[in-house]
Z-matrix of the N, CA and C atoms (Angstrom, degrees):
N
C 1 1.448
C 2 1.535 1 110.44
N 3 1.218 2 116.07 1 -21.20
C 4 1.116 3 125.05 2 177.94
C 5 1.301 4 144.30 3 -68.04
N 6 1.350 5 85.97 4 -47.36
C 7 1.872 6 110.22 5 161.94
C 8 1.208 7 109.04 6 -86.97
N 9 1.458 8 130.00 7 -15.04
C 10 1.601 9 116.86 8 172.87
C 11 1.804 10 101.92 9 -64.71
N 12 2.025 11 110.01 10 -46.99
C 13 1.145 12 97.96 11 -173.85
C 14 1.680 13 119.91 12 -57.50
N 15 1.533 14 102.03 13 -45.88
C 16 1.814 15 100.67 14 -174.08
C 17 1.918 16 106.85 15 -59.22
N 18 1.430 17 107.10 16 -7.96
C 19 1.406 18 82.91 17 158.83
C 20 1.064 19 120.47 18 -130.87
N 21 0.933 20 140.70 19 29.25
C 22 1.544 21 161.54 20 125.48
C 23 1.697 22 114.07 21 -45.82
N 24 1.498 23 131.11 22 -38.93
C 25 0.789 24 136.03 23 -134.28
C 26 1.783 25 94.03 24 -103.26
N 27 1.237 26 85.50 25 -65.72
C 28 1.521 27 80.79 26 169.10
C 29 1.900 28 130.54 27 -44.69
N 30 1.395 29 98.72 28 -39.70
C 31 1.737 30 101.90 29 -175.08
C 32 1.466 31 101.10 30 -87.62
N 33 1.054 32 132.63 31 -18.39
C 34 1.455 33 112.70 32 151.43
C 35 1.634 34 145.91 33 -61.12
N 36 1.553 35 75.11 34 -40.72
C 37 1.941 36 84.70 35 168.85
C 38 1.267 37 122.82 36 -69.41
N 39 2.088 38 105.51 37 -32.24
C 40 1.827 39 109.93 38 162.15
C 41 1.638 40 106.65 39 -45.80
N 42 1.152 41 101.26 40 -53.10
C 43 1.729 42 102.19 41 -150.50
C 44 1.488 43 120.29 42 -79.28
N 45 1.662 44 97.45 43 -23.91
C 46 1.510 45 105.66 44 162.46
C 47 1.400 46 124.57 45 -70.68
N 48 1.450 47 108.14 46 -26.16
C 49 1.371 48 109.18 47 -169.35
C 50 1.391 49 124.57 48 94.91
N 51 1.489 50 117.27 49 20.40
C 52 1.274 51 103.70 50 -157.50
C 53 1.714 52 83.93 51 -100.47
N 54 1.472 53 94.78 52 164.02
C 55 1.320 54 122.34 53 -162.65
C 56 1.493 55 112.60 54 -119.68
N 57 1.478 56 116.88 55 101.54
C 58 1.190 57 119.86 56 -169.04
C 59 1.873 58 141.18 57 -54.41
N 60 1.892 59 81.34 58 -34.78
C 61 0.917 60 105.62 59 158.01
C 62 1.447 61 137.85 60 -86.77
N 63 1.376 62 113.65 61 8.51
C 64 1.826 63 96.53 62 155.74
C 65 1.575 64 109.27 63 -94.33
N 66 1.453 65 129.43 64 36.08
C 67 1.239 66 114.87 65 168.69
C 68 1.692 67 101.49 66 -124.59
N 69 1.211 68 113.06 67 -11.47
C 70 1.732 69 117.33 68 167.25
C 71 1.686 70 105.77 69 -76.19
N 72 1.587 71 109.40 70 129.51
C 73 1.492 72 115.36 71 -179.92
C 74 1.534 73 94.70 72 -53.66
N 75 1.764 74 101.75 73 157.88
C 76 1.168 75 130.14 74 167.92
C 77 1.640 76 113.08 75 -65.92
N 78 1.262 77 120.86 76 126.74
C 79 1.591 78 110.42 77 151.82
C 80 1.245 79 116.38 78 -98.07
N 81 1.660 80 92.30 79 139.94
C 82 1.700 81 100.19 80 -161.46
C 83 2.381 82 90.45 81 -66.12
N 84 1.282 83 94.76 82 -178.52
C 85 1.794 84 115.61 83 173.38
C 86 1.783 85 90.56 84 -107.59
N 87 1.603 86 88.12 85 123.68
C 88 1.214 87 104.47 86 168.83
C 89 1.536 88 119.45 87 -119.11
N 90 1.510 89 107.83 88 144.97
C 91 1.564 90 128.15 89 -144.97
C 92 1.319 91 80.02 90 -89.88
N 93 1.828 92 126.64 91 102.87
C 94 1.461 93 122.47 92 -177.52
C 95 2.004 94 112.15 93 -103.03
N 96 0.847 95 107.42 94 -8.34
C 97 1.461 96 117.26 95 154.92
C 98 1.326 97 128.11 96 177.02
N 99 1.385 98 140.95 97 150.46
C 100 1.390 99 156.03 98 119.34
C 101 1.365 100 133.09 99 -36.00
N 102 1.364 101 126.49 100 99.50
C 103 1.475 102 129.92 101 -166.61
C 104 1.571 103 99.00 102 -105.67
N 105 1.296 104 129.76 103 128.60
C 106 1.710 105 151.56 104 155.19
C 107 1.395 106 110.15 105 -106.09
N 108 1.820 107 99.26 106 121.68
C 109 1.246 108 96.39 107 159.19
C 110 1.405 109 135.94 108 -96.30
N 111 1.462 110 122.62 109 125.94
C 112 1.834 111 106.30 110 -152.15
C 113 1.264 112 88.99 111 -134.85
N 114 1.786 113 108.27 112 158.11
C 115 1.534 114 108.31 113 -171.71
C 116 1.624 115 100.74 114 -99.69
N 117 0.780 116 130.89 115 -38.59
C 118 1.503 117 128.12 116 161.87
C 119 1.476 118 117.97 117 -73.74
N 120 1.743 119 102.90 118 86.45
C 121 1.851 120 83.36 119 179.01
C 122 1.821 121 118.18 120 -71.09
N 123 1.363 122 101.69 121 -35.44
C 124 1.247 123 103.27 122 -172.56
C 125 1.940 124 108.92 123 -70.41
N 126 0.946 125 120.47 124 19.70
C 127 1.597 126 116.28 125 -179.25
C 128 1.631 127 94.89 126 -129.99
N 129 1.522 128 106.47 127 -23.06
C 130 1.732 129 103.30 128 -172.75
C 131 1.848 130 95.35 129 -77.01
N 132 1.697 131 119.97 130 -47.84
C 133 1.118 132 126.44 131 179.70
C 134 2.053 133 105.11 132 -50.72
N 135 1.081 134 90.22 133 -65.59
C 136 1.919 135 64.44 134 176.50
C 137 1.071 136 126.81 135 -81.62
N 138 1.235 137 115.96 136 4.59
C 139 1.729 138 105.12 137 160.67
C 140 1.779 139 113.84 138 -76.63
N 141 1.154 140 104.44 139 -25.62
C 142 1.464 141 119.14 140 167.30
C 143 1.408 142 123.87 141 -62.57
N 144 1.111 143 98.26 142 -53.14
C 145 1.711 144 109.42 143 170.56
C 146 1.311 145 103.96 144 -71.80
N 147 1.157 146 128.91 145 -83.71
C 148 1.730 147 136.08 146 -172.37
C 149 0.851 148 133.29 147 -28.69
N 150 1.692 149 108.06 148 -61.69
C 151 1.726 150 113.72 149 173.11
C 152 1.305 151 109.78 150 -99.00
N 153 1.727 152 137.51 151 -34.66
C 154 1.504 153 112.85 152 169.72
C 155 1.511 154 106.81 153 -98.49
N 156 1.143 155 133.59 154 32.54
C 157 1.239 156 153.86 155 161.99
C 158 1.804 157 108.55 156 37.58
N 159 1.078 158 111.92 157 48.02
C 160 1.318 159 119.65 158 145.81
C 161 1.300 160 136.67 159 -56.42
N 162 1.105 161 114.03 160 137.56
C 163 1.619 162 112.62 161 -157.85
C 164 2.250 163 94.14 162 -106.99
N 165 1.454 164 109.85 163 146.67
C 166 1.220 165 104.92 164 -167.09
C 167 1.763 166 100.46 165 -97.27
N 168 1.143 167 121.54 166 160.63
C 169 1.124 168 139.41 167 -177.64
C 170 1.613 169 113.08 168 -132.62
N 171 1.533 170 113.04 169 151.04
C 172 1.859 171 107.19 170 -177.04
C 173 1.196 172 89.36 171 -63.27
N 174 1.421 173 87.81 172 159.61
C 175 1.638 174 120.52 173 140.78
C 176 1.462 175 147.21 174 -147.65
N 177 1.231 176 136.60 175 116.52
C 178 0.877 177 162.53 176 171.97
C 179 1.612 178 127.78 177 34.76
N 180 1.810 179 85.55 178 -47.69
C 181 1.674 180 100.59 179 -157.03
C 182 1.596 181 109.34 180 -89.98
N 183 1.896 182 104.14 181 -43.32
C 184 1.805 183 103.80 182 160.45
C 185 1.291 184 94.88 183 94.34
N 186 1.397 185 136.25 184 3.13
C 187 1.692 186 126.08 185 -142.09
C 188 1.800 187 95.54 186 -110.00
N 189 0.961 188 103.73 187 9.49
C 190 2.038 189 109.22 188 -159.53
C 191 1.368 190 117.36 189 60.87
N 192 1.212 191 145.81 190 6.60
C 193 1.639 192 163.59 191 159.99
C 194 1.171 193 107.75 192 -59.40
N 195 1.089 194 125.09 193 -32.60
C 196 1.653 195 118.45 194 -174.97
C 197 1.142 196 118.16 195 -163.06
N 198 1.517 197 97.29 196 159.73
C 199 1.381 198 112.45 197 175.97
C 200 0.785 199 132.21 198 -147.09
N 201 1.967 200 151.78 199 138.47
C 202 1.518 201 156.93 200 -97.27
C 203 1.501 202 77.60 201 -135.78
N 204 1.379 203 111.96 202 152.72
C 205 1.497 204 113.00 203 161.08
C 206 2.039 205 91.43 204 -140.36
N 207 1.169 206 112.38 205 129.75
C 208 1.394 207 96.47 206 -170.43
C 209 2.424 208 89.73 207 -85.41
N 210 1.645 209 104.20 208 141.81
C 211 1.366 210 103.79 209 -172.80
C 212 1.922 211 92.32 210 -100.17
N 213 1.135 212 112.82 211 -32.96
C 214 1.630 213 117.22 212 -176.72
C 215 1.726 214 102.66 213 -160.23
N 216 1.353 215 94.30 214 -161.94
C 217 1.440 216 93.88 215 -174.07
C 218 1.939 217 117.78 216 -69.14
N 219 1.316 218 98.85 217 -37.22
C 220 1.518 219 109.77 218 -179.95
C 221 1.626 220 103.34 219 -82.01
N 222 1.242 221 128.11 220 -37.09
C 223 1.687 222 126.28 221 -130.52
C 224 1.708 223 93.31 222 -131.85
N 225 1.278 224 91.44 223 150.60
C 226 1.849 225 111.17 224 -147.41
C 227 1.225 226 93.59 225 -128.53
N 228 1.662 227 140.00 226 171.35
C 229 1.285 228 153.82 227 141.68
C 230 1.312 229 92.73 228 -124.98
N 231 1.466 230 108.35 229 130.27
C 232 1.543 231 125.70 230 174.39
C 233 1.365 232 94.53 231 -101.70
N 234 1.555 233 142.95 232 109.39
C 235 1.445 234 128.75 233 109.41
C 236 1.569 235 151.69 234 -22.45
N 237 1.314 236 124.60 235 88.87
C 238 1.280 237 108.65 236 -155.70
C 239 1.681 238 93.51 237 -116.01
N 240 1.403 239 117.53 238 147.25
C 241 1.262 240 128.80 239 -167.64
C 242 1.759 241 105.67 240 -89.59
N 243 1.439 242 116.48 241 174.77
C 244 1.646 243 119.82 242 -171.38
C 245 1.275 244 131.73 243 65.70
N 246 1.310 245 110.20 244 34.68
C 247 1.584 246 95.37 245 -163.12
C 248 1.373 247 88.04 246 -108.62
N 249 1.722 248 115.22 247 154.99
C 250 1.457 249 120.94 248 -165.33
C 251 2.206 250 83.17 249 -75.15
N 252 1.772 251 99.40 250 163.95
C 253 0.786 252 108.99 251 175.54
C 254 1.686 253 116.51 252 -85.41
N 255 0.939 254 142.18 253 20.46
C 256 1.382 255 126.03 254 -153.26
C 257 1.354 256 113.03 255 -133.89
N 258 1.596 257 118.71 256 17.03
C 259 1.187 258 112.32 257 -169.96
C 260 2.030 259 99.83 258 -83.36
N 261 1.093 260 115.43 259 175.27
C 262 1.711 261 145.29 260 -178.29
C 263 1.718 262 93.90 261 -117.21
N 264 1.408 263 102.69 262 125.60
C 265 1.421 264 119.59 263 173.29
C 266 1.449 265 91.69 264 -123.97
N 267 1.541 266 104.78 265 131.94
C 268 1.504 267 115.54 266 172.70
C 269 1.891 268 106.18 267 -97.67
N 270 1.274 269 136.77 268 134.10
C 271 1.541 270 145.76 269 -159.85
C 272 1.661 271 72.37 270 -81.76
N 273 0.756 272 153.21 271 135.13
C 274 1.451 273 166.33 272 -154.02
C 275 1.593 274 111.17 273 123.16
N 276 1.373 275 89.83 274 -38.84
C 277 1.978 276 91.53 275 -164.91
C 278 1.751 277 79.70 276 -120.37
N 279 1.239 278 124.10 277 139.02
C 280 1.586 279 127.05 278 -145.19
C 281 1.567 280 91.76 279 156.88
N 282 1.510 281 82.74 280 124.47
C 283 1.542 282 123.00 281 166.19
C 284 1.612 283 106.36 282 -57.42
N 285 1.333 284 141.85 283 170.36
C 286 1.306 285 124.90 284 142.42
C 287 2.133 286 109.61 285 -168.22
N 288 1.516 287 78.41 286 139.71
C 289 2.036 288 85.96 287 -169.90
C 290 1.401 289 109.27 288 -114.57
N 291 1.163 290 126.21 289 148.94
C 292 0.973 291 114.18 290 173.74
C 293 1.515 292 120.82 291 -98.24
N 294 1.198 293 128.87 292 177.23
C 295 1.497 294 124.09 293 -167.34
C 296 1.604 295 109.04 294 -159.90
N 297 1.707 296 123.16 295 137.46
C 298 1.103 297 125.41 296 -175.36
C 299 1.752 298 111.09 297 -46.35
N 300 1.765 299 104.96 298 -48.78
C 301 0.920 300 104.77 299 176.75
C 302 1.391 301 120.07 300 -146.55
N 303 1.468 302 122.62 301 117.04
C 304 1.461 303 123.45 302 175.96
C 305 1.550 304 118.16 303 -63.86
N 306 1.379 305 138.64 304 12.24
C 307 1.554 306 137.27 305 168.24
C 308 1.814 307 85.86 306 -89.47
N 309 1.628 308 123.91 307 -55.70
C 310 1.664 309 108.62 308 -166.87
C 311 1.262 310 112.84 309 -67.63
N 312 1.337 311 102.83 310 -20.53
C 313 1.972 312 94.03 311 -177.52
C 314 1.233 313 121.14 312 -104.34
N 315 1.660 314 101.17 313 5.31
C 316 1.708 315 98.55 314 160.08
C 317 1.991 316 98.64 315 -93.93
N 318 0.945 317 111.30 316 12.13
C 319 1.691 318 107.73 317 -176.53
C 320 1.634 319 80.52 318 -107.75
N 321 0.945 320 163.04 319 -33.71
C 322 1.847 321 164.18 320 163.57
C 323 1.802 322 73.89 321 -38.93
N 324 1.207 323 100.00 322 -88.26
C 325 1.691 324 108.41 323 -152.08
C 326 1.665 325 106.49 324 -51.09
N 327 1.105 326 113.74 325 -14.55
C 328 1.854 327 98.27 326 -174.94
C 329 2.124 328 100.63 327 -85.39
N 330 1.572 329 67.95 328 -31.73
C 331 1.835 330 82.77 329 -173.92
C 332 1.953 331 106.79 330 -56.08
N 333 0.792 332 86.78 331 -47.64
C 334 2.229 333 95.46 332 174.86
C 335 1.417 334 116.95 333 -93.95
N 336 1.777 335 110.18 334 20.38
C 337 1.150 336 106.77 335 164.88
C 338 1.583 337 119.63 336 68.10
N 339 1.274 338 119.77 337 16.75
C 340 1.462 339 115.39 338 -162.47
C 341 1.801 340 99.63 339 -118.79
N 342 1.096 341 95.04 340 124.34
C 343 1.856 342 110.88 341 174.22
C 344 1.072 343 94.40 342 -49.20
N 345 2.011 344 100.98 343 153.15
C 346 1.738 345 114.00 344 162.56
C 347 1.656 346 91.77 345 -139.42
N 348 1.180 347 108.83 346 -173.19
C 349 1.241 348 122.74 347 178.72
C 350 1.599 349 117.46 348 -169.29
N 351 1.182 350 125.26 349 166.42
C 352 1.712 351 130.47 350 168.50
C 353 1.401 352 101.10 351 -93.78
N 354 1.705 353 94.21 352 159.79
C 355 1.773 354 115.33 353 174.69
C 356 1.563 355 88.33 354 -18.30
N 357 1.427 356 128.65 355 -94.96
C 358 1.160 357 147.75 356 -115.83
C 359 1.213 358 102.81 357 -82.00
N 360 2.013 359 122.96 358 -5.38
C 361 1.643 360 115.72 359 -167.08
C 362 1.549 361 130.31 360 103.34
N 363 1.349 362 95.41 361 -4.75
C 364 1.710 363 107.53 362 -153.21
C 365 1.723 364 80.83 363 -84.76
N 366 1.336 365 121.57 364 123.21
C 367 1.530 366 140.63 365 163.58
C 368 1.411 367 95.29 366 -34.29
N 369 1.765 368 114.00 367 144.73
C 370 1.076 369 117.45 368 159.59
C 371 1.718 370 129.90 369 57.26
N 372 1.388 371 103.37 370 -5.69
C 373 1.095 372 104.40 371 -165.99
C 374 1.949 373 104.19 372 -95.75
N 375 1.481 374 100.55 373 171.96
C 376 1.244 375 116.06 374 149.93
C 377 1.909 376 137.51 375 -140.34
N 378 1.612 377 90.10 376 144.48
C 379 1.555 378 101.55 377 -166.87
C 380 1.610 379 105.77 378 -78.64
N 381 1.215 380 105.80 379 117.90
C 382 1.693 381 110.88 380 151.55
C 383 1.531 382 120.85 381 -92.59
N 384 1.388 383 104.06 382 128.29
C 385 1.310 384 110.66 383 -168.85
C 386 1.532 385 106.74 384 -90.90
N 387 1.472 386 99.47 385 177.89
C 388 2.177 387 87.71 386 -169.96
C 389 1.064 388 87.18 387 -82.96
N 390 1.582 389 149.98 388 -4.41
C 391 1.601 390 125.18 389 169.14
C 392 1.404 391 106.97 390 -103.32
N 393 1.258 392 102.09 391 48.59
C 394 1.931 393 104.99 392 158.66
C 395 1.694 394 107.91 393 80.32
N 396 1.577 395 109.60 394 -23.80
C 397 1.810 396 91.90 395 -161.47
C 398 1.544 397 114.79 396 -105.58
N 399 1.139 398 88.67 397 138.09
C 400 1.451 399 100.69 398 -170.28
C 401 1.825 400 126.08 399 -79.68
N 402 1.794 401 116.21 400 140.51
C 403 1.426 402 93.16 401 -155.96
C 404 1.741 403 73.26 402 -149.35
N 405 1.296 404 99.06 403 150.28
C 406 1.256 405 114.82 404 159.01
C 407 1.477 406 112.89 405 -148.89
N 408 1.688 407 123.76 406 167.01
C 409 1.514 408 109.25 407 -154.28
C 410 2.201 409 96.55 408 -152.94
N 411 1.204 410 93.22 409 128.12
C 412 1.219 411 107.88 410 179.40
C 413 1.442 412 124.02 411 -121.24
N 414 1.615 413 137.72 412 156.22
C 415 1.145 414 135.99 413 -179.94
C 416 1.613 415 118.85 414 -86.08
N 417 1.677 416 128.88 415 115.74
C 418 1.088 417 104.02 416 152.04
C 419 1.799 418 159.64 417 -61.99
N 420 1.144 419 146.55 418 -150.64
C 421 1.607 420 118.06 419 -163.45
C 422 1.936 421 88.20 420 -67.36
N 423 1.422 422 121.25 421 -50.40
C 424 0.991 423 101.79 422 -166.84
C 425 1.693 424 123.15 423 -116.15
N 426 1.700 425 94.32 424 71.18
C 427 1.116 426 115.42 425 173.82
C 428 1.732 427 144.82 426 64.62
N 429 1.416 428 94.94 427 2.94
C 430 1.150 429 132.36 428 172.71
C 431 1.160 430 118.93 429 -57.42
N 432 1.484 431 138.54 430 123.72
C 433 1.987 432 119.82 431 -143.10
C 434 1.745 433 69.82 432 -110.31
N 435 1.654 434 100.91 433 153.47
C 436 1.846 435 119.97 434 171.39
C 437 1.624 436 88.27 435 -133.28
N 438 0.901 437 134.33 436 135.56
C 439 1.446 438 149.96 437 115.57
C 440 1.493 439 116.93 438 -61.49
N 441 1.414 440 93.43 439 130.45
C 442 1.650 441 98.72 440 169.44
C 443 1.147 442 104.35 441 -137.50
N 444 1.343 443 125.12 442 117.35
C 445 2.050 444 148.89 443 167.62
C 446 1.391 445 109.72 444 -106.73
N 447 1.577 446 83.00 445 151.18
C 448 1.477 447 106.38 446 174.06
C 449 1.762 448 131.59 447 -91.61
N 450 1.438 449 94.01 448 43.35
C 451 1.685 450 114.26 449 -167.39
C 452 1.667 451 84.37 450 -95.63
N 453 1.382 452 122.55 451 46.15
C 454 1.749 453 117.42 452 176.71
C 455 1.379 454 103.22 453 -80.37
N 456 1.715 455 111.98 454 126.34
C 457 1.678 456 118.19 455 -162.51
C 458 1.621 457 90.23 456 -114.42
């Protein structure tokens, strides 16, 4: 009876159609990196490291063009070198990190001299959102808007 089922079992599930895989959990899609093209890599890399304090990781290519910034355990920012200087970044399309606390890492940014602002532009300021977390958003060397909030999980 046994071996009728183990072969039974299989040509039923062909013929029914059943699909094995909607009873194995889903794996979520994971966000495995972010690529910028910047014309100063070596000034974009320590602004990366320095002020949003990303830590660097190898990479691959060895060529001096780029550089890994690890963002979490899965998710990367690629730096890539040559890019003409002249593009317009609209704060719409924006990087964004989170941080224990946005009062010390706007004291990072006063400390390196680098402007911040709220959603709306207002100098110096910061946006509270109606769910409590706080974000303010600055340009990197080449103009690239970062938000950094305090949504730290």
């Amino acid at each position: 009876m046994k071996k009728i089922l183990l072969y039974c079992l299989p040509a039923a599930i062909i013929i029914c159609g059943f699909n094995i895989k909607a009873l194995l959990p889903k794996k979520p899609t994971l966000l495995n990196h972010i690529a910028l093209h910047v014309s100063n890599l070596q000034k974009s890399s320590l602004f990366y490291e320095q002020v949003v304090q990303l830590d660097t990781v190898p990479e691959p290519f060895h060529d001096g063009n780029h550089t890994w910034l690890k963002v979490s355990d899965v998710s990367k920012l690629h730096l890539i070198g040559h890019a003409a200087k002249d593009s317009i970044h609209d704060k719409n399309s924006h990087l964004c990190f989170s941080v224990p606390s946005v009062d010390e890492f706007i004291g990072r940014l006063v400390a390196a001299h680098i402007p911040y602002e709220n959603w709306v532009g207002a100098k110096t300021s910061v946006t509270k959102r109606v769910d409590g977390v706080q974000q303010i958003y600055f340009q990197d060397p080449d103009g690239y808007w970062v938000e950094i909030n305090d949504d730290y999980k």
